[in-house]
Structure formats: C-alpha cells, structure tokens
N, C-alpha and C positions, 0 to 999 in steps of 0.2 A: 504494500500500500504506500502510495506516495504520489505527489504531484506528476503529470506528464504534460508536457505536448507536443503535435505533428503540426507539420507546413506542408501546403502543397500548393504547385503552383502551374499544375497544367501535365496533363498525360497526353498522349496524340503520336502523332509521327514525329518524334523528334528524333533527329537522322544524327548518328554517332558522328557522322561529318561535321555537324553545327561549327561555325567557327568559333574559337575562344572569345571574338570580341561580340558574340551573341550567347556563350554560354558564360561567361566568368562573372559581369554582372547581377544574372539570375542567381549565379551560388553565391556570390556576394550577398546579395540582397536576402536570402534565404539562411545565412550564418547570422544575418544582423539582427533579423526577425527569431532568428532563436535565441539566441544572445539575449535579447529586449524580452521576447515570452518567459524563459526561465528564469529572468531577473524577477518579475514581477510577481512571477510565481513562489521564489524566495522569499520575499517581501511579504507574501502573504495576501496579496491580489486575489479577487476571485475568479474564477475561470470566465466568466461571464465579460469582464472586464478583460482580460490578456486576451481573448479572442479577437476582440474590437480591436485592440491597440495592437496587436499583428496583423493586423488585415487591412487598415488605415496603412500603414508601413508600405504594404504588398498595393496598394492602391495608387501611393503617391508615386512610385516606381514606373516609372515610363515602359520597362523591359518586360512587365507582366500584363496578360489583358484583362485589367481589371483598372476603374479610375482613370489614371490618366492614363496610361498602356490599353486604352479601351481599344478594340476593333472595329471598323467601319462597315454601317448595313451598307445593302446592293445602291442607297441612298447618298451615301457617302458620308451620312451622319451618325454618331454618336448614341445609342440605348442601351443603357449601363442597369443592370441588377444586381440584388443581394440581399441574402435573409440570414437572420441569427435566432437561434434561440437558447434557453435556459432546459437543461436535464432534469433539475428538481423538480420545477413548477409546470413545463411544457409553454412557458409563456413561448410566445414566436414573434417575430415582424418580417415582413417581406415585401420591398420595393422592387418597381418594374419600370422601363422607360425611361431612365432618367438620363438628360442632356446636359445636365450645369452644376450636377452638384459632387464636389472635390471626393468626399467620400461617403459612396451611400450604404456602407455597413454603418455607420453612423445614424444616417436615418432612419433604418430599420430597425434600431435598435431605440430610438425616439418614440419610432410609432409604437413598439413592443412596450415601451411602458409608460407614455402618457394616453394613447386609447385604446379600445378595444377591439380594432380594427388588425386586421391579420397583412391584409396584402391590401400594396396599394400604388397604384399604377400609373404612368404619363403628365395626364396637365394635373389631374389630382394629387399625385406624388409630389410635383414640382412646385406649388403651391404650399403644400404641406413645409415644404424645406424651406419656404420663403418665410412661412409663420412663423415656424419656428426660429429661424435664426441661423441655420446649419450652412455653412459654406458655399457659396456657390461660385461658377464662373462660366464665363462666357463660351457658349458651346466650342470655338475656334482653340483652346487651349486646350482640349480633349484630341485636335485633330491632330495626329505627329505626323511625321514627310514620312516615317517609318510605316504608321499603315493606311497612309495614300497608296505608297509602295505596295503592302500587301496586298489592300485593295486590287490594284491592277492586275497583280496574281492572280488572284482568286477569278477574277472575270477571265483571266485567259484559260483558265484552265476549267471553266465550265465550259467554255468553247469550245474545248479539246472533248471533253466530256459530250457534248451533244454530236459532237463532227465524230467519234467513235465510238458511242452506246455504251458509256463507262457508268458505273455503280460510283455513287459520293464517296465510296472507301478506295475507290481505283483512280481517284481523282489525284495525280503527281502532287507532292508535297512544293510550297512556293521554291524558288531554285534558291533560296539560300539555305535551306536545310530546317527552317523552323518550322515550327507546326502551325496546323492550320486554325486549331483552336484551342481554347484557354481558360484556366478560369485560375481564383486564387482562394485559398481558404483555412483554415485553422482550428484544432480541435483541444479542447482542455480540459484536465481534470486538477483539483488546486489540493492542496493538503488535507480541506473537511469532507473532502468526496463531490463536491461541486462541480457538475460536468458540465459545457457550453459550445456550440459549435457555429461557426460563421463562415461566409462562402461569399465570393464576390465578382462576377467577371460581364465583362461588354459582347460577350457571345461570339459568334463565331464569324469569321471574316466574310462579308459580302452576304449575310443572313439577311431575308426579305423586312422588310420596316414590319416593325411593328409583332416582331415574332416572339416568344418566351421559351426560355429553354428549362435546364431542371434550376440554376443555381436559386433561384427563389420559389419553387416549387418544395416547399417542407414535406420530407416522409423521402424526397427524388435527390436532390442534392445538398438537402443541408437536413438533421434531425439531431435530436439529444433527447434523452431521457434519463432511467435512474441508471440503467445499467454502462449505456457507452455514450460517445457520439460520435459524429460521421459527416465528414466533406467529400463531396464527388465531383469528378472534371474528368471530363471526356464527349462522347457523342449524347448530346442532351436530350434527343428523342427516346433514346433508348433508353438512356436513365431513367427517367420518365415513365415509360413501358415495365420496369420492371421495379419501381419504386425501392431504389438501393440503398438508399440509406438509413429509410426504416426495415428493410431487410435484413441486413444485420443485424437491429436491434432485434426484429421478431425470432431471428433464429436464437439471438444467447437467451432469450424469455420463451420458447415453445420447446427447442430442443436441448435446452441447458448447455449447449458447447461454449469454450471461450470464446476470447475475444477474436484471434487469431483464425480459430476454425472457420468462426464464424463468417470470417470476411471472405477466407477463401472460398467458400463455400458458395457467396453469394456471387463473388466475380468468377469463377469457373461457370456459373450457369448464363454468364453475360455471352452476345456475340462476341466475338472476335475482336482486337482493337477498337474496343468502344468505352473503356472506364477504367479510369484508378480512382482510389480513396484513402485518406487518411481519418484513423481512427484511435481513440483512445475508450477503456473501460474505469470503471469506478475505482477499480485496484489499482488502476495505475498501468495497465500492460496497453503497449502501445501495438499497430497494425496497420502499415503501408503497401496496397497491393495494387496491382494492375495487369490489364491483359493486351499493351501496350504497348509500343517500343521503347518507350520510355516515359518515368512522370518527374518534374522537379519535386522532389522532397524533401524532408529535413524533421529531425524530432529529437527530443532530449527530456530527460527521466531526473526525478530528484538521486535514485539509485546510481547515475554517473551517465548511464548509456548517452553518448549523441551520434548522430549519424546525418550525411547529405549524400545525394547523388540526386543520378537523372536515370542509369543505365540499370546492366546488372554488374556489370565491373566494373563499376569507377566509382565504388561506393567507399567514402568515408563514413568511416564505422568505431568508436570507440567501445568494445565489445563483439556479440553476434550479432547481427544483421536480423532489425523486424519487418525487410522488403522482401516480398514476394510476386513474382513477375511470374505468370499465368499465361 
C-alpha cells in the first residue's frame, strides 16, 4: 500500500524511427510530470489534485495533443476535450468543444464540483469558462505550424486512402514518424487510498468538426472508483465500443483478478492497435498496457519503482517493468 502514479501520453503508430528532436521533448516533459506528480504526492496532495496538476503540465506542452499541442479538425480548427473524476465519491466532469480555453482538465474539474452537471459541450462549455474565470485565449495560439503541418498529412493521406480502398489502420503514419493520434492523461492513488483519474486530448488529426471521441466519454476513456482508475488513448471509436476503462474496473469487482490481470485482460480482447492505458489500484500497484506500437508513458510508486519509455526496449525502469505490450 502506498501512493502511485502513471503518465501517458498517447499510444498509436509511433515508429521507433521518431526522431530525437520529436521524441526527447515528450520524455522530457513526461520525467517533469513525474517528478511534479510524486512531489505532490509526498507532500500529501490528494490524488484528485496531482491529477489536475499533471495534466495542466501535459497541456501547456506544445509536443503533446492535448491544450496547446491540440490537433486540427478537417476545419482547421481547434476542439479540445477532457474529463476527470474522483474514485471515492464517483463525482465526474466532462468538457467537449473547447477552442480558447488554456487548460480544460481544469474546467472539468470546475464543472465536477460547482454543478451538477456531468458533460458539457461547445458554446455552453465556453461560456461556462468565461463565468467562471478559467483561462482562456485566442483560438490562433492553439494553432502550431507543427499541426498545420500534420494537418496537410493527414488530408494527403486520406487521398491515398480513397485512391487505394485502405482501412483508417492502413492509413501510412505522417512521414515524420509521429502518430497520428493522441491524447494525454494521469492516474493517482495518494497515501489515504484516494484514487483520481484525468485525460485530456484535441482528438485526432483532420477529425470531422464537431466529433467526440472517448477522452471525455466517462466509463471509455477516463473512470475511477474504489478499486482503481484508468486513462485511455488510442482509436477513440473503439474505446468507446468496448467501454475500457470501466472495464477494468468491472473485471477487478466481478472477477476478483488484480490490477494487472485485469488490464491485460481487457486490452487482449481490444482490436489490434487500437489502445493503451495507464492504470493505478487502491494498493498502490501500478498497470501500463497497450496493443500498440508504442505508448509514451511514465509512472512512479512511493515503494521507489519509476519507469518511462515509449517502446518495448527502451524502457527506463528502476526495478521490473509494469508495461505490457499486447
């Protein structure tokens, strides 16, 4: 029993070619984000709290798609999601649409405990963040030259996709070796058994306006309750379909397996490169899996464990290794 928690920052085709000055940033940013989560966790933060303030971190980070790293619809605009909840009470919040606001794990984490409202979407969302006071900025600072860039990818390579009758999984990875989609997110359990879990991404490159994927969809990509909780980032449809992240929790609660089992259990029955997740349980055991070519991750235990990679061999690991690539 002890404090823990996992980072993740996107599963997908991430091609072992990536170059360093598109991979070294993300383990950067993902050693800071551990660093800052286990501080806080020390300190005696509640999970509910370090989830926020890791994923604010992973937001402001231009290199992740999430906040300002957001990905551009087929529009060329900006629709940024994220929901958090609480394991003890099942409180939840979950925002959709959003174009101007710096970090919206923050507003959902507003909405989760000034109303009673669960999900909350577009010009209501946006409104919402004005009331309250929460950050915002001018849609044009969301936009980077990096995924104008992707953008263009992406449209050429549905091109390629209609001019050859290719499946969205046959679809070539953009030529710089990144993936095509992203999410970022955080899971925590604090000293008193306090679990929390938060998820945050701008969806996935050249995605039709106006579309929802799992990251704000509670039970799909983000859940907590007494026993664990759970972030997922992968093919959002599918997550969706197979409701993954309360799936985990329904197997450690129906068929009593750990935490570990459990997740395996539940990404073995997933298609094919379509999800990773990071997980934590109430005792403290941590669980990073995917069936992917790679997910960014990163996690550390009050008992010493830290560990980051992307791959399956290029994992820093101080101890054994809690990734499992499926």
């Amino acid at each position: 029993m002890g404090w823990a928690l996992a980072v993740q920052g996107a599963a997908g085709a991430i091609s072992p070619s990536l170059p360093p000055e598109l991979r070294e940033p993300r383990l950067a940013t993902l050693r800071r984000c551990l660093d800052l989560g286990a501080a806080a966790l020390r300190a005696g933060r509640h999970a509910l709290d370090v989830v926020e303030l890791v994923v604010r971190e992973l937001e402001n980070c231009p290199h992740f798609n999430a906040g300002r790293g957001s990905v551009l619809t087929a529009d060329g605009t900006v629709e940024m999601e994220a929901s958090i909840m609480e394991g003890r009470t099942l409180r939840c919040g979950a925002v959709v649409g959003l174009s101007t606001v710096v970090n919206p794990i923050s507003l959902a984490r507003v909405l989760m405990e000034k109303t009673p409202v669960i999900y909350l979407a577009f010009d209501g969302a946006e409104a919402f963040a004005r009331d309250q006071g929460v950050e915002t900025k001018h849609p044009s600072y969301f936009i980077t030259q990096d995924n104008i860039e992707r953008l263009r990818q992406e449209k050429e390579a549905n091109k390629l996709q209609s001019t050859k009758g290719q499946s969205p999984q046959e679809i070539p990875s953009p030529t710089d070796g990144n993936s095509r989609i992203g999410t970022v997110g955080c899971v925590a359990v604090d000293a008193a058994g306090n679990l929390a879990s938060a998820t945050s991404t701008g969806g996935h490159a050249n995605k039709m306006a106006g579309r929802i994927g799992d990251t704000p969809i509670v039970g799909a990509g983000t859940y907590a309750n007494a026993l664990c909780a759970v972030s997922t980032t992968g093919m959002g449809e599918d997550i969706i379909r197979y409701t993954v992240a309360r799936d985990v929790a329904a197997v450690m609660e129906h068929r009593g397996l750990p935490l570990r089992d459990a997740a395996v259990r539940v990404v073995a029955g997933m298609p094919r490169d379509t999800v990773g997740l990071v997980a934590v349980s109430a005792t403290g055991e941590v669980c990073m899996a995917y069936n992917t070519i790679g997910m960014f991750r990163a996690c550390a235990t009050e008992a010493g464990h830290t560990e980051v990679g992307i791959w399956t061999d290029d994992v820093d690991a101080n101890g054994e290794s809690v990734s499992i690539r499926l």
